[in-house]
C-alpha positions in Angstrom: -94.0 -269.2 101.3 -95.5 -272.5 102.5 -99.4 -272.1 104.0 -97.9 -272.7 108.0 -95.8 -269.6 107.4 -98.6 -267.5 105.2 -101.1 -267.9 108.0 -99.0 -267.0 110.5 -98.0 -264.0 108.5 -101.4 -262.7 107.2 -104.0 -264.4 109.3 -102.5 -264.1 113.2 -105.7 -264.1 115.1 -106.6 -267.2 113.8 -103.6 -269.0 113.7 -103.6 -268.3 117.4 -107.2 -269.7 118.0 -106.1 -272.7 116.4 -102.8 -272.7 118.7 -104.9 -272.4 121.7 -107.3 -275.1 120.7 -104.0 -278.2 119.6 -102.5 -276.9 123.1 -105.6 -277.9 125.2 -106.4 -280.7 122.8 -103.1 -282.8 122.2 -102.4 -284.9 120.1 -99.4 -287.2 118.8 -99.1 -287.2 114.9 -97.0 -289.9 115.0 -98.6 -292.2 117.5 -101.8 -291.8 115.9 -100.7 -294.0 113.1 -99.5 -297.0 115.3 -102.7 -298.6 114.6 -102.2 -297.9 111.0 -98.7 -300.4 111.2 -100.2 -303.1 113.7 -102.8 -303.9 111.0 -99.9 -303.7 108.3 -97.9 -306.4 109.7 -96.3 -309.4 107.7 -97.3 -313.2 108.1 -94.1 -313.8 109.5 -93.3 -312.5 112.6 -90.1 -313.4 113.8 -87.9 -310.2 114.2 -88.8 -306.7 113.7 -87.0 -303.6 113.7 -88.0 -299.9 114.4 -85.8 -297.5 113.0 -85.6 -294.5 115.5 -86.9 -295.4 118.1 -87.2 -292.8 120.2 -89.5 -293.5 123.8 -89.9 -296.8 122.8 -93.7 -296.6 122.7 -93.7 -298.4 119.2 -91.4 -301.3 120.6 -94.1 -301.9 123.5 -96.6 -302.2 120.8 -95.2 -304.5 118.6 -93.6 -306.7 121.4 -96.7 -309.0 121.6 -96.5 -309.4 117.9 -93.1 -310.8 117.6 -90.3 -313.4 118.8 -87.8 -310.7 118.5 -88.1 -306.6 118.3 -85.2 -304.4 118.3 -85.0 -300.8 118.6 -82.3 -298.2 117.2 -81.5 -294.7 117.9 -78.0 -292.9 118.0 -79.9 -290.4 120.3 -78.4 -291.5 124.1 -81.1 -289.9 125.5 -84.1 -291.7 123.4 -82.3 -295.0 123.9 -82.3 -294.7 127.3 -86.1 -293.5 127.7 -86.8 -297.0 125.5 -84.9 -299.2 127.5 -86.7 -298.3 130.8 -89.8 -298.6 128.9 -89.4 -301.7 128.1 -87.1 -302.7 130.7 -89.7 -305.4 131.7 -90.2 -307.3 128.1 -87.0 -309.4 127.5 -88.0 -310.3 123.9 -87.1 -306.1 123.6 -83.7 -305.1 122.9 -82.8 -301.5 122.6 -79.2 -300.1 120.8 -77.6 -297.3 119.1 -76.0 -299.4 115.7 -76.7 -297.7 112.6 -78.6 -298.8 109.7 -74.9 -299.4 107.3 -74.0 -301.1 110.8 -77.2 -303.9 110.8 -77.4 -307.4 109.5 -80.8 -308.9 108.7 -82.8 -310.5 108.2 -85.9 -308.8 109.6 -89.4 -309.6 109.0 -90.8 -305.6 109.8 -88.5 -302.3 109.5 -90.6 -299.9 110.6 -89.8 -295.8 110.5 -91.7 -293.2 112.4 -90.5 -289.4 111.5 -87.3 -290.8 110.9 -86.7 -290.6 106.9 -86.1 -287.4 106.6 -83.4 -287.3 109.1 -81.3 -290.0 107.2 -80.3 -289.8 103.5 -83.4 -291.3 102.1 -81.7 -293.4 99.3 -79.0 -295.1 101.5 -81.4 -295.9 103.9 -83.9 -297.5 101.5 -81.1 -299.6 100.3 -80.1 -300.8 103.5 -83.8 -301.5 104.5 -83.9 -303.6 101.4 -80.7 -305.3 102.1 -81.9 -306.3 105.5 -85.3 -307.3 105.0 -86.6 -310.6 104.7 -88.6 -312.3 101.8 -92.1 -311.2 102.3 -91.1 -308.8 104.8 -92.2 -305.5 104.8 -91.2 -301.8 105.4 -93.6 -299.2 107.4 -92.9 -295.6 107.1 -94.2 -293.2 108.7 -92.9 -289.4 107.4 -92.8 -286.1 106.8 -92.1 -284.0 103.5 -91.2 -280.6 102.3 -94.6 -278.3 100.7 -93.6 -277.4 97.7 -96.4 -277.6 94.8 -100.2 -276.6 95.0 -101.2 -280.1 96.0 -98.5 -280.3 99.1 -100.2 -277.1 100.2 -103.7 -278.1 100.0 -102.5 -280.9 102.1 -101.0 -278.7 104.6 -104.1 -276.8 104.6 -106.2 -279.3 105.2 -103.9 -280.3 108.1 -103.8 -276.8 109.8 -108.0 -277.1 109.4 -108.3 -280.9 110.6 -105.7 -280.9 113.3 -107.6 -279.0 115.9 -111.0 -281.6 115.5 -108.7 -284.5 115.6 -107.1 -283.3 119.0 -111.3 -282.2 120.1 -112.2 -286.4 119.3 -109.4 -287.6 120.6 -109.4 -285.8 123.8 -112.6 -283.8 124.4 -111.4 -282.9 127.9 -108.9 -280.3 128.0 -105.5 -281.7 128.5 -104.4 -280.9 132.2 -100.3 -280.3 132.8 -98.5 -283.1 134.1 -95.0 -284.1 134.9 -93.0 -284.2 131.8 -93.1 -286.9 129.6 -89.5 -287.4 128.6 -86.8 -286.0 126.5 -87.6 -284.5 123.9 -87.4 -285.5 120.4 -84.5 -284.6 118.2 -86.2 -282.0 115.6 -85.4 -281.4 111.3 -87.3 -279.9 108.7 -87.2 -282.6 105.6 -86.1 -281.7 102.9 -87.4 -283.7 100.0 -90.7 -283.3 98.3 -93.3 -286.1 98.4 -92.9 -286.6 94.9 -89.0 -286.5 95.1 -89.7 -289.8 97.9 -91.9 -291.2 95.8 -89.4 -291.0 92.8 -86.8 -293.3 94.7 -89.1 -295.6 96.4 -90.0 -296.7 93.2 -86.6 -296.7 91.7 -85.7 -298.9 94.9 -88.7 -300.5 95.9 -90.7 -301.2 93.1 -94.7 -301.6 93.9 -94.3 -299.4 97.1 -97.3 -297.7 98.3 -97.4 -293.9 99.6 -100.3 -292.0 100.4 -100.4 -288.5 102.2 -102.5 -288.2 105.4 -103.4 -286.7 108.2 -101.0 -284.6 110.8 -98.9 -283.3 108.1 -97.9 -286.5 107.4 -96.9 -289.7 104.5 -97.7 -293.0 104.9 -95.0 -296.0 103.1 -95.4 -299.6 102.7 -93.7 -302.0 100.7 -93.1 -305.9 100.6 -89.9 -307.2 100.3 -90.8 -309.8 96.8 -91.0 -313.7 98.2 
């Protein structure tokens, strides 16, 4: 039994203090690490690619950054919500095209809670095939608790999610018209060190580090 489920079972009076506290206190655990790929980004900036795109918030980011930026998502309903988002930025092109389906070459690939909806070792080697020299992959992911360590992790999450939402957003969040459709949803099912086993059978050098949000971080350079 992973620590989400335990404390639910065992420990329901403060799991729902903590529930109380994330719902008035929101925060995104994927858009908190935006930041984290704008100051990962290659020299060369000529096309980029984000993997999943879902609202297209990540595509607005990176548009200043590059000549080109496509987004991808076989998800009709997040493609749309990115294309009207950035319906004003020509250099932004939104489509459905797969992965298998994609010619390069791209300077960024980036993937936000996408990984672990594709099979991770296909996907990898199509990233590779499709970047650039020198260009660079940014993942952002989610993995399956499984040993001591992944649950310390989780704990720590479950502990530091609630501050993080308090600094974020000490006023308490107010209702407001919905903010779009929402995202497709899967549990991942490979282990952080099963990932890091085939990023470095694929991508040699490749850096992953487990963070905050109950979530992974992934960076590697395509070699020059």
């Amino acid at each position: 039994m992973d620590v989400r489920s335990w404390s639910r079972r065992w420990l329901p009076g403060a799991v729902a203090w903590f529930d109380r506290v994330n719902a008035a206190h929101p925060w995104s655990h994927n858009d908190h690490f935006h930041g984290w790929i704008l100051r990962s980004l290659p020299d060369r900036r000529h096309r980029a690619l984000d993997v999943g795109c879902g609202r297209g918030r990540l595509l607005e980011r990176l548009a200043p950054y590059f000549e080109a930026v496509e987004g991808c998502d076989v998800d009709l309903e997040m493609r749309a919500a990115s294309a009207a988002r950035v319906a004003g930025q020509p250099s932004v092109t939104v489509h459905g095209e797969r992965l298998a389906d994609l010619t390069g070459p791209y300077d960024l690939i980036t993937m936000v809670a996408v990984l672990h909806h594709l099979d991770a070792r296909s996907a990898l080697t199509d990233v590779r095939r499709l970047l650039a020299p020198g260009g660079r992959l940014l993942v952002v992911g989610l993995t399956k608790p499984t040993t001591l360590v992944d649950q310390g992790w989780d704990a720590w999450g479950l502990l530091t999610n609630p501050l993080i939402g308090l600094v974020k957003h000490p006023r308490r969040a107010v209702p407001g018209p919905d903010a779009g459709p929402g995202f497709p949803v899967r549990d991942p099912e490979h282990t952080f060190g099963e990932l890091t086993q085939t990023f470095a059978e694929l991508m040699p050098g490749a850096r992953l580090r487990r963070r905050v949000g109950f979530r992974y971080t992934a960076a590697w350079t395509q070699p020059a």
